[in-house]
C-alpha positions as CSV (number, residue, x, y, z in Angstrom):
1,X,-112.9,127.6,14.1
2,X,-110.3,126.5,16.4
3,X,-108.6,129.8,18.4
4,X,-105.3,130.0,19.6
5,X,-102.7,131.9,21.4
6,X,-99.4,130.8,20.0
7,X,-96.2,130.4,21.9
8,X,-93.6,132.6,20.5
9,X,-90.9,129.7,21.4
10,X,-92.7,127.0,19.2
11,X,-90.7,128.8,16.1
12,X,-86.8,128.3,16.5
13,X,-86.6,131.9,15.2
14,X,-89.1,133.8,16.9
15,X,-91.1,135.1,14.1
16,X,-94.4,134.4,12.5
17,X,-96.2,134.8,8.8
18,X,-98.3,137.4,8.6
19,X,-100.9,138.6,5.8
20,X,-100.0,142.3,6.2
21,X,-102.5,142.9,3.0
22,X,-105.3,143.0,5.1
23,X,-107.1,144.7,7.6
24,X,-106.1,149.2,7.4
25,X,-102.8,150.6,7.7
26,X,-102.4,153.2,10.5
27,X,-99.5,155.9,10.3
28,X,-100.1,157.6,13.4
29,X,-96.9,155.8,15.3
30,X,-94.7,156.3,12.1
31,X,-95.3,159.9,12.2
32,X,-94.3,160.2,15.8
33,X,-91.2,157.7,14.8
34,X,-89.9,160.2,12.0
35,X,-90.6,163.5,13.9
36,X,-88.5,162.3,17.3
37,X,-85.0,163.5,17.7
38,X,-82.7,161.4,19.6
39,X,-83.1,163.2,23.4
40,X,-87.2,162.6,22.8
41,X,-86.6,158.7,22.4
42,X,-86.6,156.9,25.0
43,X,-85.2,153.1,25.8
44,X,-87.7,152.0,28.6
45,X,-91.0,153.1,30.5
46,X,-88.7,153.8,34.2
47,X,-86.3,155.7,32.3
48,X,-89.4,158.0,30.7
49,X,-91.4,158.0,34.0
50,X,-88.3,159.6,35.6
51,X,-87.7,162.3,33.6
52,X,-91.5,163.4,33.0
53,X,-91.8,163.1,37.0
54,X,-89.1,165.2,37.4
55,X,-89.9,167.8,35.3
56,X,-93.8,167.8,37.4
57,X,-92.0,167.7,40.7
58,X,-90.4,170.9,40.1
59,X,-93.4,172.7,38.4
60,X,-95.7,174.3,40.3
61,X,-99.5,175.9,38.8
62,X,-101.7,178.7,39.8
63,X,-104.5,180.9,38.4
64,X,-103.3,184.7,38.2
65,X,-105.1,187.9,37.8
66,X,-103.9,188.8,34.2
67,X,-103.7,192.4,35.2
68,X,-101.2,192.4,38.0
69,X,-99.1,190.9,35.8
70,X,-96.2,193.0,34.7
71,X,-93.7,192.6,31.1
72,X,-90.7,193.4,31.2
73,X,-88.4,193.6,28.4
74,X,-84.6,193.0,29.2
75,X,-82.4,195.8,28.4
76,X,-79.3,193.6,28.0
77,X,-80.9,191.4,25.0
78,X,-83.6,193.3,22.9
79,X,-85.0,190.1,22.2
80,X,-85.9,188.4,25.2
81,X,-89.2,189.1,27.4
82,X,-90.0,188.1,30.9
83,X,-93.1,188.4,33.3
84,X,-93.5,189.5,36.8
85,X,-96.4,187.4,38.1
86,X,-98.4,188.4,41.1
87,X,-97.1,186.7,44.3
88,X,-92.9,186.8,43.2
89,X,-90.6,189.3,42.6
90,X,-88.5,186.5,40.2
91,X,-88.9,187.2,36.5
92,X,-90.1,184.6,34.1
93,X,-89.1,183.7,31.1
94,X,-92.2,182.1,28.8
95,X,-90.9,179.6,26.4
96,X,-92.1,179.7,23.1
97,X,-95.0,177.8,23.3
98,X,-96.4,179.4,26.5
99,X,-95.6,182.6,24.9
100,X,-97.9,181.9,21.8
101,X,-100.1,180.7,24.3
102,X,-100.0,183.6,26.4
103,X,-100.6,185.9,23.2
104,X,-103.8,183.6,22.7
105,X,-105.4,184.2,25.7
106,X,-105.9,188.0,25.5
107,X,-105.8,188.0,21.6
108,X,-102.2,189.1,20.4
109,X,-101.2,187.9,17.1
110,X,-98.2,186.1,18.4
111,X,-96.4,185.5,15.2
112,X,-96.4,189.3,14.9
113,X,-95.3,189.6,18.5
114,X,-92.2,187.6,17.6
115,X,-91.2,190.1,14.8
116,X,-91.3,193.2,17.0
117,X,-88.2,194.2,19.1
118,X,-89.2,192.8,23.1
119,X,-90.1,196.4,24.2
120,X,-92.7,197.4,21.8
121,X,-93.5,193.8,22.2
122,X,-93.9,194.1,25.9
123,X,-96.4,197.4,25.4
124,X,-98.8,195.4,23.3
125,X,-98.7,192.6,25.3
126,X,-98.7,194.7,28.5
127,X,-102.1,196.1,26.8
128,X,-103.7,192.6,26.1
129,X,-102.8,191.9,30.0
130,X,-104.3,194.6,31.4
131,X,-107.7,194.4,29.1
132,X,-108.2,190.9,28.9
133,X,-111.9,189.9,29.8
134,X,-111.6,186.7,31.0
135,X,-109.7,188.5,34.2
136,X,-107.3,185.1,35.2
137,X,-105.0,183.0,33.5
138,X,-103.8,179.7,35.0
139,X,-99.8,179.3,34.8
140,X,-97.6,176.2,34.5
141,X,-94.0,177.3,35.8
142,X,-90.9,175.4,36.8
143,X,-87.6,176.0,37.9
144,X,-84.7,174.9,36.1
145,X,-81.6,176.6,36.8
146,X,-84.4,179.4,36.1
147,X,-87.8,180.0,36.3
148,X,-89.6,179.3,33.2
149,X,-93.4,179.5,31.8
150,X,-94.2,176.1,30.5
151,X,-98.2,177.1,29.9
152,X,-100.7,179.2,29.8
153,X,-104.2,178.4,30.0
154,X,-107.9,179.2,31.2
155,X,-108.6,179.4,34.8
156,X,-110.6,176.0,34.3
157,X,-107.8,174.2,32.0
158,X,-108.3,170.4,33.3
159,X,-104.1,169.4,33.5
160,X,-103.8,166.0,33.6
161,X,-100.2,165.7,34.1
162,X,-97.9,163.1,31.5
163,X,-96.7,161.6,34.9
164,X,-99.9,160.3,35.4
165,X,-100.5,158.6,32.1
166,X,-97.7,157.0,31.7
167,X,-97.9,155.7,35.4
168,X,-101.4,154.4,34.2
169,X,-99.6,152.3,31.5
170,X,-96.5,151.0,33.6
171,X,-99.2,149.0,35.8
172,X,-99.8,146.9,33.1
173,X,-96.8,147.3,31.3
174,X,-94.2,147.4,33.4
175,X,-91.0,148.9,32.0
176,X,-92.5,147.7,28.7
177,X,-89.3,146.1,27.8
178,X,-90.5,142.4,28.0
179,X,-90.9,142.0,31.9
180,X,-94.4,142.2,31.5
181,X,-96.2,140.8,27.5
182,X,-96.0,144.2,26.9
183,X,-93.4,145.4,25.1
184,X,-91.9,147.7,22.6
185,X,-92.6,146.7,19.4
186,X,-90.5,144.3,16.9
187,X,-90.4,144.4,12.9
188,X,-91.8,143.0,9.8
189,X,-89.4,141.9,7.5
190,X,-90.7,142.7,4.0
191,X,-88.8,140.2,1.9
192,X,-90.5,137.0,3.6
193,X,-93.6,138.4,5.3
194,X,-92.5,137.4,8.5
195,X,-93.0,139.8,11.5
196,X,-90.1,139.3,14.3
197,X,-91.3,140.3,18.1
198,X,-87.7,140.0,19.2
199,X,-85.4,143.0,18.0
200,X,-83.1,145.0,20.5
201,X,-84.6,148.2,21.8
202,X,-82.6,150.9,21.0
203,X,-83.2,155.0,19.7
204,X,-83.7,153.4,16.1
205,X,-86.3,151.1,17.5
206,X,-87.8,152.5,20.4
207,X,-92.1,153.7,20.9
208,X,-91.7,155.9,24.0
209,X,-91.4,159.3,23.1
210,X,-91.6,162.5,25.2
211,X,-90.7,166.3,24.8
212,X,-91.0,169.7,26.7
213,X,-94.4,169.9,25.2
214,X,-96.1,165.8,25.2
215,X,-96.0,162.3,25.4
216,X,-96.2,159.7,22.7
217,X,-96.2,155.5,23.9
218,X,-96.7,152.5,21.8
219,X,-96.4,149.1,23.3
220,X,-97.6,145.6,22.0
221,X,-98.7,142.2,23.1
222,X,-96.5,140.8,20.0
223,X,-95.0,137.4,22.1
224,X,-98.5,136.1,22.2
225,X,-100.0,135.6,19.0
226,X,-103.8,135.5,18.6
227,X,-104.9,132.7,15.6
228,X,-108.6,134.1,14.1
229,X,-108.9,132.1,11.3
230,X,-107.0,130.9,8.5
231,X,-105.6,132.7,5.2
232,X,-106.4,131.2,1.7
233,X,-103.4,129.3,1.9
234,X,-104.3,127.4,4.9
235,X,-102.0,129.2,7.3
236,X,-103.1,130.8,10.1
237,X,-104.3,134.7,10.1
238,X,-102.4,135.9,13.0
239,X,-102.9,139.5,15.0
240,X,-101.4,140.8,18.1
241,X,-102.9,143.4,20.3
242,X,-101.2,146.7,20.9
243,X,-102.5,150.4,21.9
244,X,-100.7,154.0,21.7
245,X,-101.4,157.0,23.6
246,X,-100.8,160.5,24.3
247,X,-100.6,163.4,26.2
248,X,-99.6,167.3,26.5
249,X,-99.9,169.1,30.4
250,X,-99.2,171.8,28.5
251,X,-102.0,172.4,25.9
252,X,-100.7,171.4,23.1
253,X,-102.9,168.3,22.3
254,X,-105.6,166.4,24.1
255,X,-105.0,163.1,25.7
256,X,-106.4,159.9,24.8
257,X,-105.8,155.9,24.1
258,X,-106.4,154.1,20.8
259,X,-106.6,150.2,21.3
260,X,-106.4,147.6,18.0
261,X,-105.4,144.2,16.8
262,X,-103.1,144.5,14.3
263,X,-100.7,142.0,11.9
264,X,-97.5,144.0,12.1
265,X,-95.1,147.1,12.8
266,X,-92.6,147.7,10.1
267,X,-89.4,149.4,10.5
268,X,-90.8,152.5,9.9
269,X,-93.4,151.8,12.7
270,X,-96.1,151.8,10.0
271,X,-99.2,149.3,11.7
272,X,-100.1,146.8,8.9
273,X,-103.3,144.9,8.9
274,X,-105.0,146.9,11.9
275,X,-108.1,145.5,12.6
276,X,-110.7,146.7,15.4
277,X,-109.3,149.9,16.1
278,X,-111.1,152.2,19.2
279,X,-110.2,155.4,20.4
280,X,-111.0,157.6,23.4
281,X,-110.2,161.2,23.8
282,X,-110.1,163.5,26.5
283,X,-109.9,167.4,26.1
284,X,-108.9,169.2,29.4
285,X,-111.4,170.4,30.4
286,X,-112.7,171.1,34.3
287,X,-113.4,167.6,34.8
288,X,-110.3,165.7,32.3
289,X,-108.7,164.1,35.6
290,X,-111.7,162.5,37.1
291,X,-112.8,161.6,33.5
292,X,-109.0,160.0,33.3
293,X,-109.4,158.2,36.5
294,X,-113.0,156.7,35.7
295,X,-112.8,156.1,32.1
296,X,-109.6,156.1,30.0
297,X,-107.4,154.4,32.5
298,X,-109.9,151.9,33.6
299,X,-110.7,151.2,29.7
300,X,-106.8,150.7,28.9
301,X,-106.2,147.9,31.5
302,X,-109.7,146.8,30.8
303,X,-108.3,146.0,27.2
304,X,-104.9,144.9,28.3
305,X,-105.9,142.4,30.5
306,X,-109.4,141.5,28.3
307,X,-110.0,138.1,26.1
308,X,-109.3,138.2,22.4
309,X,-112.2,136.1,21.9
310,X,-114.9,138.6,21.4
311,X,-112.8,139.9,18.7
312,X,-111.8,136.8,17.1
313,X,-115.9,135.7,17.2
314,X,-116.2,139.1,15.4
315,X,-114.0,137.9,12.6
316,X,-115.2,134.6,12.5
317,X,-118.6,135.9,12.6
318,X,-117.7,138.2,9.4
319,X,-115.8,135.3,7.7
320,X,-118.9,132.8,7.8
321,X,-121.5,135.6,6.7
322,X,-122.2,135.0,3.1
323,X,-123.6,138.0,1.5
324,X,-123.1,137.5,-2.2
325,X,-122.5,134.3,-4.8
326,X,-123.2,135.9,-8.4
327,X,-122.0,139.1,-9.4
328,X,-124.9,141.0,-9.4
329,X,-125.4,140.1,-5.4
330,X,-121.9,141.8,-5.2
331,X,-122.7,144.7,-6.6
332,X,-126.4,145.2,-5.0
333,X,-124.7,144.7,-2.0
334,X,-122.0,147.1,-2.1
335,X,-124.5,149.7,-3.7
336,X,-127.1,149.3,-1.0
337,X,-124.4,149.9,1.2
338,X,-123.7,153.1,-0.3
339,X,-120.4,152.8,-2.7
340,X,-120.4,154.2,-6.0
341,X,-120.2,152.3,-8.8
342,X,-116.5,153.0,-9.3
343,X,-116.0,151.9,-5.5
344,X,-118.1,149.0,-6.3
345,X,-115.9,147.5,-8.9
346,X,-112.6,148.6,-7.7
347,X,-113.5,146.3,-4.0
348,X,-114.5,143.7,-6.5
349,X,-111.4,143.8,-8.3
350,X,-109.1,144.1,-5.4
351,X,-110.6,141.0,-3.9
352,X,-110.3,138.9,-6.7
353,X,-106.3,140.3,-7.2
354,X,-105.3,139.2,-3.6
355,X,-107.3,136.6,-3.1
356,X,-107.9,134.9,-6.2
357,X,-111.5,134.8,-5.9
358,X,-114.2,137.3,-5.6
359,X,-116.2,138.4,-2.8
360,X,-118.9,136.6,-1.2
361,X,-118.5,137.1,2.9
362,X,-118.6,140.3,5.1
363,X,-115.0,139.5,5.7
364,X,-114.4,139.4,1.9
365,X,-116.1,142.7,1.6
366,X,-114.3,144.2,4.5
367,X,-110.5,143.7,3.5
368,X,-111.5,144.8,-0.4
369,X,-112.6,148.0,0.8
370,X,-110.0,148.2,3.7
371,X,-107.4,147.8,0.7
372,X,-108.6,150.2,-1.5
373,X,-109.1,152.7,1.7
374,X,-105.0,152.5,1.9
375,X,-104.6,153.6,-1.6
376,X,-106.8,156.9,-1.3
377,X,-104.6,159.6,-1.7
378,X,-106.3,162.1,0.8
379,X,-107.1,161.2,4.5
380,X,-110.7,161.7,5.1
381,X,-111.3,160.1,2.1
382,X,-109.5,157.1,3.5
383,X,-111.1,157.5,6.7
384,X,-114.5,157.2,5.5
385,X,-113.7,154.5,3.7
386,X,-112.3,152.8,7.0
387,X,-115.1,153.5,9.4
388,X,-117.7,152.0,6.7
389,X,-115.9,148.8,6.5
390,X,-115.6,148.9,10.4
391,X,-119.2,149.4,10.6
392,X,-120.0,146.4,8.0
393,X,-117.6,143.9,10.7
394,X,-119.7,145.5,13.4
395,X,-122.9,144.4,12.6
396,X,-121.4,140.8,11.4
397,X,-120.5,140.6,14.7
């Protein structure tokens, strides 16, 4: 099999046939994309790099003794609750996140906090403070106009901050506006199958999300089109390369990198016909920086700047390993493999429906249960579905 990178400027138009029918579909960036309000979206990677820079410049952290710390409810607003921490005479007002967070730590419902009027809030919480085993607390605060209490964590809470991330993806990715082949994503266009690398970024458009509380990026490689083999029409099976990651310096979520070849984005940021998909995750813990430093960061550029052809070998290897000619090699080899017999005949079936002919190669076998994977209703039945075809192209390879 011949493999190719295509030049996005051999097509007049810019955009290429794709075969969005195979490989998984992967909602993870369309979720993000539907959840964003307008002052989370940004248009570029400098523009995001500033503000999450400026928001770590003027935070500071430290590990308190939870006991010296005082609450103080404010007598002109019965709501609102502030803390004295050791060190500062300068109240502090906890967000609401660090203030669930806060309630966490020594074991304070904080939903039930909320309902209570700030002083008989304050004594409970006051309590908590003063009995709380674990003795220290380490603080995220910054100063806006006020001081404010972004987080809360253990003493031995492992911050990676989102600065650092998303200065790990601008050295491969630049502004991730097309100066490097890194880019925001284009779209598919669902009435001819074609997908279009080239559409303005804009708010609508845009991957590179950030709040008070994480980061969300999704860049592609979608100007350089990888060729690994060839659909049953004769046209080329096309993928791009692309990879999304996140963060949260304030505990809200882990961080980690997912990397993939997939067919296309869709307006909805839904990835069609993902193939190859790898994730690593970091939990902050003592040791998340250095584990960032040595091993997601490395692995990232690793992938960005890494051959397709291992990959495209995979799938070639998958497409050229006949496994089954009669029917009853299709379904010995599906039940060896551990389907049911309902799974057995609905992969069959789907096979035959897209592409005319029933399964005989690990490839085959692959996309029919991929396919049928995207119609499960419930996710870890999908997912289980998923990581068996994955490991059947695994071992093709």
């Amino acid at each position: 099999m011949n493999v190719q990178v295509l030049d996005a400027r051999g097509d007049p138009s810019g955009s290429y046939k794709v075969d969005v029918n195979r490989g998984e579909r992967v909602g993870r960036v369309s979720s993000e994309w539907f959840s964003r309000p307008d002052d989370e979206r940004f248009l570029s990677l400098g523009e995001l790099a500033r503000a999450v820079r400026d928001r770590a410049e003027r935070s500071r952290s430290r590990v308190v003794e939870t006991a010296l710390i005082h609450v103080e409810a404010s007598r002109s607003d019965p709501e609102r609750l502030s803390l004295i921490l050791p060190g500062s005479d300068t109240p502090i007002a906890p967000t609401h996140w660090s203030f669930g967070q806060l309630a966490s730590q020594v074991g304070a419902p904080a939903a039930y906090l909320r309902q209570l009027p700030a002083a008989l809030a304050g004594i409970n919480l006051q309590y908590g403070l003063t009995s709380h085993r674990a003795e220290q607390i380490k603080t995220l605060e910054i100063e806006d106009g006020r001081v404010e209490l972004r987080a809360v964590t253990g003493p031995d809470y492992g911050r990676i901050y989102d600065q650092e991330l998303v200065e790990a993806v601008q050295r491969i990715a630049g502004n991730g506006t097309g100066d490097t082949r890194w880019k925001v994503p284009g779209v598919l266009d669902w009435s001819t199958g074609t997908y279009n690398p080239h559409v303005d970024i804009s708010k609508d458009t845009t991957t590179l999300y950030a709040s008070d509380r994480d980061i969300f990026l999704f860049l592609v490689d979608d100007l350089n089109p990888i060729e690994a083999g060839r659909l049953p029409d004769g046209s080329p099976d096309l993928f791009f390369r692309g990879f999304y990651c996140w963060n949260s310096e304030v505990g809200a979520k882990t961080l980690g990198i997912a990397c993939f070849y997939l067919r296309a984005v869709c307006q909805n940021r839904n990835l069609w016909g993902v193939e190859d998909f790898e994730e690593i995750t970091i939990r902050h813990s003592k040791y998340a920086a250095s584990r960032f430093a040595h091993q997601a960061a490395p692995a990232l550029e690793r992938f960005a700047n890494s051959s397709p052809m291992p990959f495209v070998n995979g799938i070639k290897a998958a497409r050229e390993r006949i496994v089954a000619r009669t029917d009853e090699d299709r379904t010995e080899f599906l039940r060896r493999k551990g389907f049911s017999k309902a799974e057995t005949q609905k992969v069959i079936e789907t096979v035959l429906a897209e592409e005319g002919r029933k399964p005989e190669s690990i490839f085959d076998f692959v996309q029919g249960i991929t396919a049928v994977a995207r119609d499960k209703p419930h996710q870890d039945a999908r997912l289980d579905l998923e990581a068996r075809a994955k490991k059947l192209l695994d071992r093709a390879a």
